[in-house]
C-alpha positions in Angstrom: -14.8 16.0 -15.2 -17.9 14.5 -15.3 -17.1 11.4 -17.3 -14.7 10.6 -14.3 -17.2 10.6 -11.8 -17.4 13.3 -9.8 -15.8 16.8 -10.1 -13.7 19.0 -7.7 -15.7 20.4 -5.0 -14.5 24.0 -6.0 -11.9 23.8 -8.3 -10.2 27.3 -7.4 -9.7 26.5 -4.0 -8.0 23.4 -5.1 -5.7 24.4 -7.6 -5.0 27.6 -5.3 -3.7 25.1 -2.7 -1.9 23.3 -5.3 -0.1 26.5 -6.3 0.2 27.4 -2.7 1.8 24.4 -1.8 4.3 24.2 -4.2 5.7 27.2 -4.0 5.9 26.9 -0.3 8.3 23.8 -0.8 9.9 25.8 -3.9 10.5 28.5 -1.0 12.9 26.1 0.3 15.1 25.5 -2.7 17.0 29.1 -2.3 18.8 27.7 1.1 19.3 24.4 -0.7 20.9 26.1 -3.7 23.0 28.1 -1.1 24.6 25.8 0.3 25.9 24.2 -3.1 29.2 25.0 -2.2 29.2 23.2 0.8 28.2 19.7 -1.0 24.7 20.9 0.0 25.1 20.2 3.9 22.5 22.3 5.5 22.6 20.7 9.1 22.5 24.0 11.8 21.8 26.5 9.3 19.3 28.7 10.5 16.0 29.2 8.6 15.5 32.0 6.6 12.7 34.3 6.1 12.0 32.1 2.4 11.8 29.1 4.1 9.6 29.9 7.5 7.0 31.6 5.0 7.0 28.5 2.8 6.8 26.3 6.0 3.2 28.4 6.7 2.1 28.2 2.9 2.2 24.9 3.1 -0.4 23.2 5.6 -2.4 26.2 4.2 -2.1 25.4 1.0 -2.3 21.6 1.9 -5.8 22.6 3.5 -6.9 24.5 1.0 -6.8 21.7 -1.6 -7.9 19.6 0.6 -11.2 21.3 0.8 -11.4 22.0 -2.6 -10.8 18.7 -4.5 -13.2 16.6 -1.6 -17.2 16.0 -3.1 -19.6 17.9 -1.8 -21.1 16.9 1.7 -24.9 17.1 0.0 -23.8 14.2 -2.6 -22.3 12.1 -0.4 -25.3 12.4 1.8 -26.4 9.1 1.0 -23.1 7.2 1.5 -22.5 9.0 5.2 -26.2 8.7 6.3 -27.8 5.3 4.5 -30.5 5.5 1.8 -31.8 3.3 -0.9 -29.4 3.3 -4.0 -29.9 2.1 -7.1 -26.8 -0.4 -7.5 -25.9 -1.8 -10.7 -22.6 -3.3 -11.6 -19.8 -2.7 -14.5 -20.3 -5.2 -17.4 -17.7 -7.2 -16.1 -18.0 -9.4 -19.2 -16.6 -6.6 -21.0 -13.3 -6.8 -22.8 -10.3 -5.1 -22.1 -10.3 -2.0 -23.9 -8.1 1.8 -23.9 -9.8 3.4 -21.2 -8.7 0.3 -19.2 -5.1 0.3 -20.3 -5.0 3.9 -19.5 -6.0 3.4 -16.1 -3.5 0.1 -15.5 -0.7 2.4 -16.5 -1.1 5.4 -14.3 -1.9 3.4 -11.2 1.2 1.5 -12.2 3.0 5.0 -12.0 1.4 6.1 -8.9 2.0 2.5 -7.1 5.8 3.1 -8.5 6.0 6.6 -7.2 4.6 5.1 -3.7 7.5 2.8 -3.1 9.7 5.2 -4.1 8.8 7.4 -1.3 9.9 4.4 1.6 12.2 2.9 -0.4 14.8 6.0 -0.7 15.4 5.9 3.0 17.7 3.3 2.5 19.9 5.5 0.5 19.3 8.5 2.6 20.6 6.6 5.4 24.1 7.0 5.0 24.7 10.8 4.0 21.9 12.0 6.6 24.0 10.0 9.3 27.1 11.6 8.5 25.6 15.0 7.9 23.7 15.5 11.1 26.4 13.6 12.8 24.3 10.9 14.3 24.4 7.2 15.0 22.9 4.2 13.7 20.2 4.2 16.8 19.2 7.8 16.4 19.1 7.5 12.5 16.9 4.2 13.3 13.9 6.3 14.5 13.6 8.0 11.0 12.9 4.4 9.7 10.6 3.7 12.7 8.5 7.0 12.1 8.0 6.3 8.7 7.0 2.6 8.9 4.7 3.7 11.6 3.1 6.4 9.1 2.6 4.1 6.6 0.6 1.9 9.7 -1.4 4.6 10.7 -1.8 6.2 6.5 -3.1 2.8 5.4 -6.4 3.1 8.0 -6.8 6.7 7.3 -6.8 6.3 4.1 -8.7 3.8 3.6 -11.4 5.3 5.8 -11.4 8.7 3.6 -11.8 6.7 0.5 -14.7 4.9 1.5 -16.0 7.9 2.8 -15.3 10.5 0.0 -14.2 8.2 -3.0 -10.9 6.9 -4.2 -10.0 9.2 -6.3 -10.4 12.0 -4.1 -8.0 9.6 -1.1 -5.2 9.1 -4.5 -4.6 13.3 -5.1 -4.8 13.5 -1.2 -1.8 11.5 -1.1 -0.2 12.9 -3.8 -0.3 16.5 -2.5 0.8 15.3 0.6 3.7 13.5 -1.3 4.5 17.2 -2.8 4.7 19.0 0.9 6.9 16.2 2.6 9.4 17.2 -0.4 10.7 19.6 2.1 12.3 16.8 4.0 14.9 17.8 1.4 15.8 21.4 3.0 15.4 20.5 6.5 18.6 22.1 8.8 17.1 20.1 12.0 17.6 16.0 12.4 14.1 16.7 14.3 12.1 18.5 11.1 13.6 15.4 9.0 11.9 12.8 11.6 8.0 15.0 11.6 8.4 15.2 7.5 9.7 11.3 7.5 6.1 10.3 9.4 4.0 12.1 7.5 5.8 11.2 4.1 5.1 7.7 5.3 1.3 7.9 5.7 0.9 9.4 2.7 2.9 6.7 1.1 0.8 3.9 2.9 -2.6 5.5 2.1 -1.4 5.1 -1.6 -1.0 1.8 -1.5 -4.4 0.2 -0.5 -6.5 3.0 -2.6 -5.2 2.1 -5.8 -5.8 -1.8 -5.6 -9.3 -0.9 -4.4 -9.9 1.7 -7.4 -8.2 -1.2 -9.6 -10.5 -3.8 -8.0 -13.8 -2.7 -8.8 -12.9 -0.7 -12.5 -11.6 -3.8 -14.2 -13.6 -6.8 -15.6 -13.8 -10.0 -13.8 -12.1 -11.6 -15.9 -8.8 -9.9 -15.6 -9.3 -8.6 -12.3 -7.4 -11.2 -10.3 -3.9 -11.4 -12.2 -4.2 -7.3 -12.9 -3.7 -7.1 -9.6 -1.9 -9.0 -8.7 0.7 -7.5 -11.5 0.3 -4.0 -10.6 1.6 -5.0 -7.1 4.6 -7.1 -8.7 5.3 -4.1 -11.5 4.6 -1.5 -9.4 6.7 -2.6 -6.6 9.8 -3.5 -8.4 9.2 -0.3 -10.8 9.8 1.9 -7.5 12.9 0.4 -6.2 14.1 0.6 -9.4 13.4 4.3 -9.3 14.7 5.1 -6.0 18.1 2.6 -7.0 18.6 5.1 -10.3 17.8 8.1 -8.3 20.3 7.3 -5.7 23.3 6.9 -8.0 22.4 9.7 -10.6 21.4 12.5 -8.2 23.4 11.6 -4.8 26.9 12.5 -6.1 25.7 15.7 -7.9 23.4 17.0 -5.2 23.6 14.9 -2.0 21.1 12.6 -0.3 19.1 15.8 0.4 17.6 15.4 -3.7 16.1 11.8 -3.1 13.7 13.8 -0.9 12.7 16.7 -2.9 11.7 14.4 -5.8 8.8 14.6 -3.6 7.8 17.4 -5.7 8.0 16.3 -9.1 6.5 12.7 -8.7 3.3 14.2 -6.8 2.9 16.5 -9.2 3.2 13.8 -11.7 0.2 12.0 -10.2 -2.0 15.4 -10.2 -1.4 15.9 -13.9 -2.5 12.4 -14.7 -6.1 13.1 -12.4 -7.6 13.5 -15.9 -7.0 9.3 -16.4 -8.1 8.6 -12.7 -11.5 8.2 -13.1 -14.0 7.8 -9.5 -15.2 4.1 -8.7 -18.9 3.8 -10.4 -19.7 1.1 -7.5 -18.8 3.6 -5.0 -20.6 6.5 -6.9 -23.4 3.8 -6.7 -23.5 3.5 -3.2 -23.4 7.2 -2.7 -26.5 7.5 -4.8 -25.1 9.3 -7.5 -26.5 7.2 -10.2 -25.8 9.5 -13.1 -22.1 9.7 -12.6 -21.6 6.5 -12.0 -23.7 5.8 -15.5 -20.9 8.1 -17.1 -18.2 6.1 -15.7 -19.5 2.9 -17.0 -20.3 4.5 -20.6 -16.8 5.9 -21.2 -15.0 2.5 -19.9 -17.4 -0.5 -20.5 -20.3 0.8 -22.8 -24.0 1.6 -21.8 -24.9 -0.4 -18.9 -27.9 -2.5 -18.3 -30.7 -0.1 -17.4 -33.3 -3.0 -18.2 -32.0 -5.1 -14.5 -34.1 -6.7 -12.7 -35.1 -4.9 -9.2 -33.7 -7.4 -7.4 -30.6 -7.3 -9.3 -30.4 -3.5 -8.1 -29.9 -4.4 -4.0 -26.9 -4.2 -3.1 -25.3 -8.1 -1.6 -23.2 -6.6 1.5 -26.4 -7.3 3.6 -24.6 -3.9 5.3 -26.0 -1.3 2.3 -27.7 0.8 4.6 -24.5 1.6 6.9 -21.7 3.6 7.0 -17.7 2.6 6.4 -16.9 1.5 10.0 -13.2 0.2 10.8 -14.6 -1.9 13.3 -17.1 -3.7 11.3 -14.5 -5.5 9.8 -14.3 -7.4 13.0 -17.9 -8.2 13.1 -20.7 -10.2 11.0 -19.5 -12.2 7.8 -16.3 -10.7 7.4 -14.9 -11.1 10.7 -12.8 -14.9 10.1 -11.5 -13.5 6.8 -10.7 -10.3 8.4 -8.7 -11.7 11.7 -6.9 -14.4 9.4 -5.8 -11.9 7.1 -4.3 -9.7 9.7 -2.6 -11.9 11.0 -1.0 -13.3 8.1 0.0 -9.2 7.6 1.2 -9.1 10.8 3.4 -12.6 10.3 4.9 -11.5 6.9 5.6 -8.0 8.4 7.6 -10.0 11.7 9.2 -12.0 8.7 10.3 -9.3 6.2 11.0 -6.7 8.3 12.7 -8.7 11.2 13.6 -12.4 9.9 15.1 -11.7 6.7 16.7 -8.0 8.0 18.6 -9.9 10.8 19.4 -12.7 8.8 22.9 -11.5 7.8 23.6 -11.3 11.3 22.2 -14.7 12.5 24.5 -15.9 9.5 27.3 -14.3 10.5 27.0 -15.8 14.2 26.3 -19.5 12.7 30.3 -18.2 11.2 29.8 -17.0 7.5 31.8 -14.6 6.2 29.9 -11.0 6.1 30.7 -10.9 2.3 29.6 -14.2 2.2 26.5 -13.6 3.3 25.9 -10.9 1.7 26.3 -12.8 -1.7 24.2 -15.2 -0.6 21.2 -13.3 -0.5 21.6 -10.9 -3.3 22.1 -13.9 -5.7 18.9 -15.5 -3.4 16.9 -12.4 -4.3 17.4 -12.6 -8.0 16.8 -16.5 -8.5 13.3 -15.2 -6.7 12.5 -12.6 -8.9 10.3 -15.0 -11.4 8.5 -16.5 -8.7 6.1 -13.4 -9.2 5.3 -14.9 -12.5 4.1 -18.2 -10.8 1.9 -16.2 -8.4 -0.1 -14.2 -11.2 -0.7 -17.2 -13.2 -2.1 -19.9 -10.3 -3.9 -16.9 -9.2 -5.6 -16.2 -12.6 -5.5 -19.5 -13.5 -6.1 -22.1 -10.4 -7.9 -20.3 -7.3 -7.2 -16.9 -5.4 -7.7 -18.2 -1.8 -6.0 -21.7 -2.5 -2.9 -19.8 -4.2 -2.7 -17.1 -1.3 -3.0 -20.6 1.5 -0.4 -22.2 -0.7 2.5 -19.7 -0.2 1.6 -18.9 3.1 2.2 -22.7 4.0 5.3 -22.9 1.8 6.6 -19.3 3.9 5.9 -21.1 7.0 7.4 -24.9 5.6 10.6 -22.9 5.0 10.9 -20.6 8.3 10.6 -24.5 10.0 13.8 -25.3 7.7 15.5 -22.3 9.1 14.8 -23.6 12.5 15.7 -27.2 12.1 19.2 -25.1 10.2 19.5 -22.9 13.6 18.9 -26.0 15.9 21.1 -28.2 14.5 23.6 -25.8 13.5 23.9 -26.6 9.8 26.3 -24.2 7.8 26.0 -25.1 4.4 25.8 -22.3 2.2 23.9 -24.8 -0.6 21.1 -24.9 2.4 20.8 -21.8 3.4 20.6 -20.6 -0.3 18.2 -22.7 -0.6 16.0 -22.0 2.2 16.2 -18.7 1.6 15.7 -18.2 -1.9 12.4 -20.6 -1.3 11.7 -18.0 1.7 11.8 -14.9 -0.4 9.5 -16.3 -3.3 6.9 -17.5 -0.8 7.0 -14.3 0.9 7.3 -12.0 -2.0 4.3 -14.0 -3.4 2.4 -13.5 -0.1 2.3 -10.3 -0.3 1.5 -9.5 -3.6 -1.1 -11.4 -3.2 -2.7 -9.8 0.3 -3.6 -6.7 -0.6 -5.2 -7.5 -3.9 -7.4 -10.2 -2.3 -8.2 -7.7 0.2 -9.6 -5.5 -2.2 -12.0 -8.5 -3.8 -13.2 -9.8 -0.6 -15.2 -6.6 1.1 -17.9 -5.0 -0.3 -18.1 -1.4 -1.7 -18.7 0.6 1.8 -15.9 -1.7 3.6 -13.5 -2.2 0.4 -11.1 0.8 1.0 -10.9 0.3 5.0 -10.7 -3.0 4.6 -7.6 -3.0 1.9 -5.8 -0.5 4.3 -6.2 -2.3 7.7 -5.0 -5.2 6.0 -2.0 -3.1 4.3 -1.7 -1.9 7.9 -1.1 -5.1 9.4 2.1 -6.0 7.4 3.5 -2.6 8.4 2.5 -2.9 12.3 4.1 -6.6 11.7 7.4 -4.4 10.4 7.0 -2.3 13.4 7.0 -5.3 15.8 10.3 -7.0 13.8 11.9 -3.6 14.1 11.1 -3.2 18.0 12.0 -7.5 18.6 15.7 -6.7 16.4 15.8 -3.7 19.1 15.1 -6.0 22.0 17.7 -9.1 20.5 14.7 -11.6 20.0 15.9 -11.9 16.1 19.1 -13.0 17.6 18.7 -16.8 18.0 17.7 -18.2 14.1 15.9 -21.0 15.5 13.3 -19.5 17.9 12.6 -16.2 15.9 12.2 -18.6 12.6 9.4 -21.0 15.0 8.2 -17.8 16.5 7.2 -16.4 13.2 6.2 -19.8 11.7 3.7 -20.5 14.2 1.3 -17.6 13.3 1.8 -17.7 9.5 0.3 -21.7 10.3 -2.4 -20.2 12.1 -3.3 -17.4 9.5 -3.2 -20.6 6.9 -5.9 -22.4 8.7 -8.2 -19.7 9.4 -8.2 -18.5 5.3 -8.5 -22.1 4.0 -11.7 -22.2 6.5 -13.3 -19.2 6.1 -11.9 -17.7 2.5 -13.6 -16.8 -0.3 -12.1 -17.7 -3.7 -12.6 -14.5 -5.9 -11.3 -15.6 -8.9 -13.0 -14.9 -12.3 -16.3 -13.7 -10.2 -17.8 -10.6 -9.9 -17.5 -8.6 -6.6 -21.5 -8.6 -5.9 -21.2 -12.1 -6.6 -18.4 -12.5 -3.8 -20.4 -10.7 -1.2 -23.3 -13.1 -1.9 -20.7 -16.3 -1.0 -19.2 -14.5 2.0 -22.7 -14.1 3.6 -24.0 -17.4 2.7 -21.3 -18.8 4.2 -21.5 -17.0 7.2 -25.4 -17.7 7.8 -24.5 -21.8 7.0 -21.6 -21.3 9.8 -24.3 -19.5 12.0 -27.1 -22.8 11.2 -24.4 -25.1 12.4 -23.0 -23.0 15.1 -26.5 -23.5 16.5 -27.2 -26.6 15.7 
């Protein structure tokens, strides 16, 4: 498929370890079907000769597609070892056209199918609980494996992609998304928590790949709220999948059928490869000018071969070296870097710690549990159109101002919560209130993170950059999870101050050193980041 870039490496191999890998998790589905009788409980039944030959097929098959779908080493050459490339950029003035649209909707459906993957847990919970005859502490590791995948998927990821090319890092993550379907058949608690990890980092290498892919295939022009949307779509698109999935499969087939959907929805993303084209700035950067021509000619017409020479350089100032997760932390990108991780990390304390014990801390300030409850599902909905606000200042006003603004107005409404804790206030007008205003600043945080992730580094650093950040929300989850473990979401006051006081710092450090993105080309963006960081260098020494 050369007008998408790049084509398979050997094609057999990879659809031989597509076919490989499916059957080895359709191996499983005899046991399964067994044990229809039994409301498909499957907890201490031993494993058949089916299923320990499908277990084999598929890391083999896993491998073997692996190998076949990844470029060949000669033509990355370039990107792995340095060498002069001839860069040239997509005619961002372009309009949007089909090819475009095409794209927008399958990344939609991949980004839907990602949350999906995380988001069934919640409704696994329960029946795999009961099943394996486990409690709530036990069952909590599954949740804590799988947030940790996503933690350690994100970086992977994101170093494969810039190493190897998006699209290649998207089907990796959807074949992996086919294998962990097994977590459906598994008669061990044990098997459930391996599968739950990996399902995870498959899940958060996903994520960051396909706002980076997004980031440098669309024009400028509709670049910043594109993104922004396909977060906001994609998101709610895959709760809303994993909601309907829940209540039409669970009664017929058990909580064991939320995970073998595993199957079906990676396969879904393979069959759409066809509309997944490769990034023409990374092709670029690889040296494989030709192909990244063909890109541009089949989704923005023929490019400019007439450019200037200067034109041609690449603006990173870093062309000649290779993807590096720890370059992030040094040179231009360094301030933008360490104040977006720590605005990850803050919103991952708050989402995953603040707002899950906040039923609780409720409950001990004497609300009804019901009460509560109400409270923040009607909070939830009145936030739901605050994700129309964010796509419009961000397309409309400034990237970096809009992403400072709702990280100020998260961190303004966590102090509320503490001045509610401190003083003891119960009013449920108040804490509706705060709340509400917490979820749309956070939602809007979030959805904005990622994307300006993906604007902000330059073609070698894009893909690792987008998943550290990604990673940093999930290792702030992991912290929330460990501080609810510990009690230190207990008190409402100090874990609201606790959480506020980084967000503030994140804030300062963005409105300092950030870039705003909006409406401007990506080369163009690298040329600001670095001038700024030389003028910061000038006045460091003067």
């Amino acid at each position: 498929m050369k007008s998408n870039g790049l084509s398979f490496h050997h094609p057999v191999a990879f659809w031989l370890g597509c076919a490989a890998l499916t059957s080895g998790v359709l191996a499983h589905l005899p046991m399964f079907i067994h044990a229809s009788h039994m409301g498909y409980r499957m907890a201490g039944m031993p494993m058949d000769a089916a299923m320990l030959l499908g277990m084999a097929m598929i890391p083999a098959g896993l491998l073997l597609a692996a190998y076949g779908l990844m470029p060949r080493f000669n033509q990355m050459r370039h990107a792995l070892h340095g060498g002069n490339h001839l860069h040239f950029h997509i005619a961002d003035g372009a309009s949007l056209n089909s090819e475009h649209w095409k794209l927008v909707t399958v990344l939609v459906l991949a980004l839907a199918v990602d949350v999906l993957k995380p988001a069934t847990l919640g409704f696994v919970m329960p029946g795999l609980t009961k099943e394996y005859g486990i409690g709530k502490q036990a069952a909590g590791w599954l949740a804590l494996l799988a947030l940790t995948g996503t933690t350690v998927g994100s970086i992977v990821w994101g170093r494969l992609a810039d190493s190897f090319g998006r699209r290649a890092a998207i089907l990796l993550a959807a074949l992996m998304f086919i294998g962990t379907a097994i977590c459906g058949a598994m008669p061990s608690f044990e098997w459930n928590l391996v599968m739950c990890f990996l399902m995870g980092a498959s899940a958060g290498g996903l994520l960051p790949i396909a706002f980076t892919l997004m980031a440098e295939m669309i024009p400028a022009a509709h670049r910043g709220w594109l993104l922004v949307a396909l977060g906001g779509i994609g998101t709610s698109a895959g709760y809303l999948l994993a909601a309907g999935s829940a209540a039409l499969l669970e009664p017929l087939f058990s909580w064991r059928a939320l995970w073998l959907l595993g199957l079906p929805t990676g396969a879904l993303i393979i069959f759409l490869d066809r509309f997944i084209p490769e990034s023409p700035r990374f092709l670029s950067n690889a040296g494989l000018d030709s192909e990244a021509r063909a890109v541009l000619a089949k989704f923005s017409g023929v490019p400019d071969h007439d450019a200037k020479e200067d034109s041609r350089a690449s603006a990173t100032g870093v062309k000649h070296e290779t993807a590096d997760v720890f370059r992030l932390m040094r040179g231009a990108h360094a301030n933008i870097t360490c104040g977006l991780m720590v605005c990850g990390v803050s919103w991952g304390l708050a989402n995953f710690g603040f707002l899950l014990w906040l039923p609780t801390n409720l409950g001990s300030m004497g609300m009804d549990a019901g009460a509560a409850s109400a409270l923040l599902a009607q909070s939830a909905i009145l936030a739901l159109p605050g994700i129309l606000l964010v796509i419009w200042l961000y397309h409309s006003w400034s990237s970096i101002k809009t992403l400072v603004l709702f990280i100020v107005l998260t961190t303004i409404t966590l102090l509320v919560f503490f001045i509610l804790g401190l003083r003891g206030i119960h009013s449920a007008t108040a804490i509706m209130i705060a709340t509400t205003l917490l979820l749309i600043s956070a939602s809007g945080v979030i959805a904005m993170l990622i994307p300006y992730a993906a604007e902000i580094y330059p073609v070698q650093l894009r893909a690792t950059g987008s998943g550290v950040i990604a990673a940093s929300s999930k290792f702030g989850g992991i912290l929330g999870a460990a501080c609810g473990v510990l009690g230190l979401f207990g008190n409402l006051a100090l874990s609201a101050l606790l959480i506020a006081i980084p967000m503030a710092i994140s804030a300062a450090m963005l409105i300092r050193s950030g870039i705003d993105t909006r409406g401007r080309r990506l080369e163009e963006i690298q040329e600001d980041v670095l001038s700024k960081d030389k003028s910061a260098v000038r006045s460091g020494r003067r």
